[in-house]
C-alpha positions in Angstrom: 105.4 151.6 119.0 101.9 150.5 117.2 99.7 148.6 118.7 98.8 145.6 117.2 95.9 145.0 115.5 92.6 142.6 115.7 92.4 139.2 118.0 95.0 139.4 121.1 95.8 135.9 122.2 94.9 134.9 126.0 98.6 135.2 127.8 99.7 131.7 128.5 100.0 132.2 132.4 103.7 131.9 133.4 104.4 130.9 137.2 106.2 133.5 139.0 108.1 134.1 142.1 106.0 133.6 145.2 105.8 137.6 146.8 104.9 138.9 150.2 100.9 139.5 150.7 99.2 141.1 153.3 95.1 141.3 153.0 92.6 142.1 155.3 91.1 139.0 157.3 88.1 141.1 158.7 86.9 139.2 162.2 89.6 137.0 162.0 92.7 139.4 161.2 90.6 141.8 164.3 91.3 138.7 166.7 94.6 138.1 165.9 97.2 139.2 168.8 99.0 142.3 168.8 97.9 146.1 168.5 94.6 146.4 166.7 94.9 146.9 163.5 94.6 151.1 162.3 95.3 151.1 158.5 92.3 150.8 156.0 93.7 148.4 153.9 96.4 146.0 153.4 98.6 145.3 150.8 99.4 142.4 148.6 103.5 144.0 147.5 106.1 143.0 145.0 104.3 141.5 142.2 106.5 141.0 138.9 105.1 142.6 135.7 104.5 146.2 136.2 102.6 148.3 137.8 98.4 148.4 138.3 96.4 151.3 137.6 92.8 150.3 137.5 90.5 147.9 138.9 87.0 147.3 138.6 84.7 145.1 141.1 81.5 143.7 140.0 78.6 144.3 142.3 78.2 141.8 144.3 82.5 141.6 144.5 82.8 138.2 143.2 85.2 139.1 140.3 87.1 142.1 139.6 89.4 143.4 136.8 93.0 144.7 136.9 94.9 146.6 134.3 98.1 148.0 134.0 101.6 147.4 132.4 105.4 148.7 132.9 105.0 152.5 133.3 107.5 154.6 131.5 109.5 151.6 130.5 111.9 151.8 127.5 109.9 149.3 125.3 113.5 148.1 123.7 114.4 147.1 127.7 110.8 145.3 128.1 111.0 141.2 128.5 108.4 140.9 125.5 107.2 143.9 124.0 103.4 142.6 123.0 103.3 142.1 126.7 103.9 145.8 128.1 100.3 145.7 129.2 98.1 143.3 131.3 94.5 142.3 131.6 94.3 140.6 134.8 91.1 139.3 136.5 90.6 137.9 139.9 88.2 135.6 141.0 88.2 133.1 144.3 91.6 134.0 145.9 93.1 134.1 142.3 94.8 136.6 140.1 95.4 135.8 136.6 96.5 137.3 133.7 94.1 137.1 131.0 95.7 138.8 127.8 98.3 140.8 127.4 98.8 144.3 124.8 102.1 145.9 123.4 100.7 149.2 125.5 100.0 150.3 129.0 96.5 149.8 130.1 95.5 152.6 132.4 91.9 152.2 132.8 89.0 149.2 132.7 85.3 149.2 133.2 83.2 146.8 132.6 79.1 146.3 131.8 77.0 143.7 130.8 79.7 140.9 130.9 81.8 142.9 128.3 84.7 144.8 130.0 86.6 147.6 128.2 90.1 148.5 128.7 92.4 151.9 128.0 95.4 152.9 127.4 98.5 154.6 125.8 99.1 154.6 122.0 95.1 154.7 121.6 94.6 151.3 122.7 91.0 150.2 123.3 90.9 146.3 124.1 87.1 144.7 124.6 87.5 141.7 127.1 84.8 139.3 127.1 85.0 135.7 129.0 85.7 132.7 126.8 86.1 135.1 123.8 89.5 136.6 125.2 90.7 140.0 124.0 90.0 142.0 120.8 91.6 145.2 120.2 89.2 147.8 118.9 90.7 150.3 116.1 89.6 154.0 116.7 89.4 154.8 112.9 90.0 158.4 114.3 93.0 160.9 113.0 95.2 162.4 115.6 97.8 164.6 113.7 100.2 165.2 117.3 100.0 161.5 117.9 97.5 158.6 119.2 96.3 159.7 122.8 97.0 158.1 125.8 93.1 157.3 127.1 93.4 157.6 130.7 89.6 157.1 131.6 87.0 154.9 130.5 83.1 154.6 131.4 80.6 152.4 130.2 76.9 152.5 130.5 76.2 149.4 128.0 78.7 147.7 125.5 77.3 150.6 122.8 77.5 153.4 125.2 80.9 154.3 126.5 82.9 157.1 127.2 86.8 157.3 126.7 89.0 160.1 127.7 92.5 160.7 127.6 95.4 163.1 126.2 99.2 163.4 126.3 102.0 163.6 128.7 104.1 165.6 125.9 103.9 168.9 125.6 103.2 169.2 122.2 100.9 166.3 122.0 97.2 165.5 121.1 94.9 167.4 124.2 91.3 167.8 125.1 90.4 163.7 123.7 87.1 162.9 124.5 85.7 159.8 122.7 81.9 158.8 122.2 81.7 154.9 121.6 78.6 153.3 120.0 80.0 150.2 120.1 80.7 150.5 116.5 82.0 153.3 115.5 84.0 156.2 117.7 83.1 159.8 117.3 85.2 162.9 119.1 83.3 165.0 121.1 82.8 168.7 120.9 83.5 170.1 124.4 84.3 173.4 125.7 87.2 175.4 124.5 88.9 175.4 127.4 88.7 172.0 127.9 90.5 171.5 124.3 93.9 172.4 125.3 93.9 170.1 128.1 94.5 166.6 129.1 91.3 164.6 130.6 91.8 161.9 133.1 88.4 160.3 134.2 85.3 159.9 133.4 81.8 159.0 135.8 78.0 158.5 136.5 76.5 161.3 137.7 72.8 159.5 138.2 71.7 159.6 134.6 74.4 162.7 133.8 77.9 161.9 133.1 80.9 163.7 134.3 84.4 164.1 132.9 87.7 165.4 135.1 90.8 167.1 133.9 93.7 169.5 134.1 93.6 172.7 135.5 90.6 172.1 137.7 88.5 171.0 134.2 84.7 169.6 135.4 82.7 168.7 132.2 79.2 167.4 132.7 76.6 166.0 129.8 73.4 166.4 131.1 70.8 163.0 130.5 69.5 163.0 126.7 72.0 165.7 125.6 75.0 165.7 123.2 76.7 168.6 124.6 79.3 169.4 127.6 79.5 172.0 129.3 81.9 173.3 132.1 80.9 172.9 135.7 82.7 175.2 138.0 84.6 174.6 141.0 86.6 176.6 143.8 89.8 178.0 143.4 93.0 175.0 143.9 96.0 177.3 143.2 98.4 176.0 141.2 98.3 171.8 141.9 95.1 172.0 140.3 95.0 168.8 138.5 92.1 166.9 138.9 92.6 163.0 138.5 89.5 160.9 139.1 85.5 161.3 140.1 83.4 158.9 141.5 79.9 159.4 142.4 77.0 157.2 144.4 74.2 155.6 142.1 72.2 158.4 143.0 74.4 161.5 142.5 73.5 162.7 145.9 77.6 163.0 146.6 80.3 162.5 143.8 84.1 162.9 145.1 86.6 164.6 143.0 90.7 163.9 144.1 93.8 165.2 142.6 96.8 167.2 143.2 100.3 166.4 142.0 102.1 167.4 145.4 100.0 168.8 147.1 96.1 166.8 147.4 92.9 167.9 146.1 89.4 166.7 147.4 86.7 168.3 146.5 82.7 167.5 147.1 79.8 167.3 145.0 76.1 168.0 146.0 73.4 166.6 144.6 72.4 170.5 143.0 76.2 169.8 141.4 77.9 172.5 144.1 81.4 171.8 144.7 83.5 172.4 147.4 87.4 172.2 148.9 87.5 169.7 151.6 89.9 171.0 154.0 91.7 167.4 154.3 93.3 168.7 151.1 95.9 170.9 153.0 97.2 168.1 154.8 97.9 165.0 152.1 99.8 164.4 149.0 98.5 164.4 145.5 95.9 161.7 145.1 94.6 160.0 142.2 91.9 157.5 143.3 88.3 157.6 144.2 85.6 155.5 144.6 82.4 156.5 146.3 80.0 153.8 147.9 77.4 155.2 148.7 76.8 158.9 149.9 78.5 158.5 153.6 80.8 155.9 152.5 83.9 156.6 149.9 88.0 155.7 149.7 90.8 157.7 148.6 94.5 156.5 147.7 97.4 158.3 145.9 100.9 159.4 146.5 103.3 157.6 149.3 100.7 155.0 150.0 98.0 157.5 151.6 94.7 155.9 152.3 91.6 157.6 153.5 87.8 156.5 154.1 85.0 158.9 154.2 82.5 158.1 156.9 80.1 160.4 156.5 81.3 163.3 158.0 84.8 163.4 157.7 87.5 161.4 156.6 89.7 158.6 158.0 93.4 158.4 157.7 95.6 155.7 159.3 98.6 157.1 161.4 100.8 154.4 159.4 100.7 153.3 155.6 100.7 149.5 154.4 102.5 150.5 151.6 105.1 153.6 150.6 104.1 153.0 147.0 102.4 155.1 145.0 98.5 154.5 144.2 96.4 154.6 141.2 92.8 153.5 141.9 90.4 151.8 144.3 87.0 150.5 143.3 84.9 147.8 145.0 81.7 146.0 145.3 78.4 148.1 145.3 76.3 145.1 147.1 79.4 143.4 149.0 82.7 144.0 151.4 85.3 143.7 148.7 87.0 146.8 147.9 90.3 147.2 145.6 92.9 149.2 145.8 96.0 149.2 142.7 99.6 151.2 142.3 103.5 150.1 142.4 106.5 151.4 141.6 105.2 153.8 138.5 108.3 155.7 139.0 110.7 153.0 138.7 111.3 152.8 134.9 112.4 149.9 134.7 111.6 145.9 134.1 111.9 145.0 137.0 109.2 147.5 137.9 106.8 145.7 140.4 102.5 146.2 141.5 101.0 146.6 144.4 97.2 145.6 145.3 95.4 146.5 148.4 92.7 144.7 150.1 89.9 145.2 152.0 86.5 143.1 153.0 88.9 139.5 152.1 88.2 136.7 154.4 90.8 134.3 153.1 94.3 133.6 153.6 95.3 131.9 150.7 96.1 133.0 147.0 97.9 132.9 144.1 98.9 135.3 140.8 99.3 133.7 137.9 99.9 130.3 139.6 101.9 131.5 142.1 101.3 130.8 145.7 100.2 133.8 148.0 100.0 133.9 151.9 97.7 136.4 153.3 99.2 138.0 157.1 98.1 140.7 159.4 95.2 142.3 159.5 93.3 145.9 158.8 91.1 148.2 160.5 87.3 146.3 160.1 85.2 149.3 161.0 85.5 152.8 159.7 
């Protein structure tokens, strides 16, 4: 399936079934009767359209971003297929869809009022508010087929990094894409690094850092054009790594992965890595997002949350949610934080998202027009 090209319409917002939330309330969710509450989120469940896989908070968490689409679903089964993938942005209690795209969005950043999205079949989508959606062509050759781009990371709208690869086994490996807001270029990177897919890309202070298969850490050091491999302990053989996140500083970046089994690994600030030994004990995770140095969340497989406090990490007795998750992100100056996933295993139509919540202080919202009720509550305090 090609993706289409040049201007993608805004989605005319279509109301949907009302669907069963649970956010965090803070204070007010603590007072509430009952047991006090132990998980670190809460979930909003069941929402129509596919699942989520990235989200994005601005700083203060005023607004975010939500990508995502119907995961390994046939495209000849979809409802509409120029609407496999979804732009969604929340703002004020409400989730909307904003434009749609014939592919899966995996990933979305966004810098300077100008958000980029990622996604299967090469699709790079620039979003910008009351200009809607234009799809960006790569201009690139890929001989085994357009890569999925898994990660995105932008410092400006004429510096961004792409990442991505192929779930077949024969397809295109090792894509990492330099983006000078005109033109895209393909990296040089490491030979090992070339046979392999890469998932996500980060700030490391001024340095930026790319994650992959087989344990795979690339770093480009500030000023330079070339990547080198960083090296990191032993992981046996679930040694996927999925997603980094770092503080502003690069004092502490967080690595997570794992298929079955989870990896978590830490960064110092003179770039040593290290197995935290949480990893023996949780699925394979796929989401990061570090705070600040003694403050970071982790979601993946089974609905497995945990919250770093600075020492160790956090993780509820019981799960808000049995779904899989993709990626958490939140507000670098605010409470919000944002956590996306769904049935990505469910191929089919019906497939459904789920978003969790944390640092919400209303009860009331609504996704694409349709009404949402917030109930229960979530551990305030980590």
């Amino acid at each position: 399936m090609r993706p289409r090209r040049g201007v993608i319409p805004r989605a005319p917002v279509a109301p949907v079934a009302p669907v069963a939330i649970v956010a965090l309330l803070g204070a007010a969710g603590a007072a509430s009767c009952g047991p006090p509450p132990t998980d670190v989120f809460s979930a909003l469940a069941a929402i129509p359209g596919g699942a989520l896989l990235s989200t994005w908070v601005n700083r203060e968490g005023t607004r975010a971003y939500l990508v995502g689409g119907l995961v390994g679903v046939d495209p000849a089964m979809a409802p509409d297929r120029s609407a496999i993938g979804r732009l969604v942005r929340y703002e004020n209690g409400r989730f909307e869809t904003v434009c749609r795209s014939p592919s899966v969005l995996w990933w979305v950043h966004a810098v300077d009022n100008v958000v980029f999205a990622s996604g299967e079949n090469g699709t790079v989508l620039r979003f910008e508010e009351g200009r809607g959606c234009t799809q960006i062509q790569l201009g690139l050759d890929f001989p085994m087929g357009a890569p999925t781009l898994w990660g995105a990371f932008a410092r400006s709208p004429t510096d961004v990094v792409f990442v991505g690869g192929s779930a077949a086994p024969d397809g295109t490996k090792g894509v990492l894409l330099e983006y000078d807001g005109t033109t895209f270029r393909r990296a040089t990177i490491p030979a090992r690094a070339q046979s392999e897919n890469l998932f996500k890309v980060a700030a490391v202070g001024d340095a930026t850092l790319v994650v992959g298969a087989r344990g795979i850490v690339l770093r480009r050091a500030t000023g330079s054009n070339s990547w080198v491999e960083e090296s990191v302990p032993p992981l046996g053989g679930d040694d996927t790594i999925f997603t980094v996140s770092c503080a502003s500083a690069g004092e502490r970046c967080i690595a997570v992965g794992g298929v079955g089994v989870g990896r978590v690994l830490h960064r110092s600030a003179a770039g040593a890595w290290t197995l935290d030994p949480i990893s023996d004990e949780i699925p394979g995770m796929s989401g990061v997002w570090v705070h600040r140095a003694d403050r970071a969340f982790v979601v993946g497989n089974n609905g497995t949350t945990l919250a770093y406090a600075g020492a160790s990490f956090y993780r509820p007795p019981s799960t808000v949610t049995r779904d899989a998750l993709h990626a958490v992100h939140g507000a670098s100056a605010g409470s919000l934080v944002i956590a996306v996933g769904g049935e990505m295993l469910d191929p089919r139509p019906t497939q459904r998202a789920t978003i969790l919540l944390r640092g919400v202080d209303r009860r009331e919202f609504t996704f694409d027009g349709a009404p949402l009720r917030a109930t229960g509550a979530a551990r305030p305090e980590l």
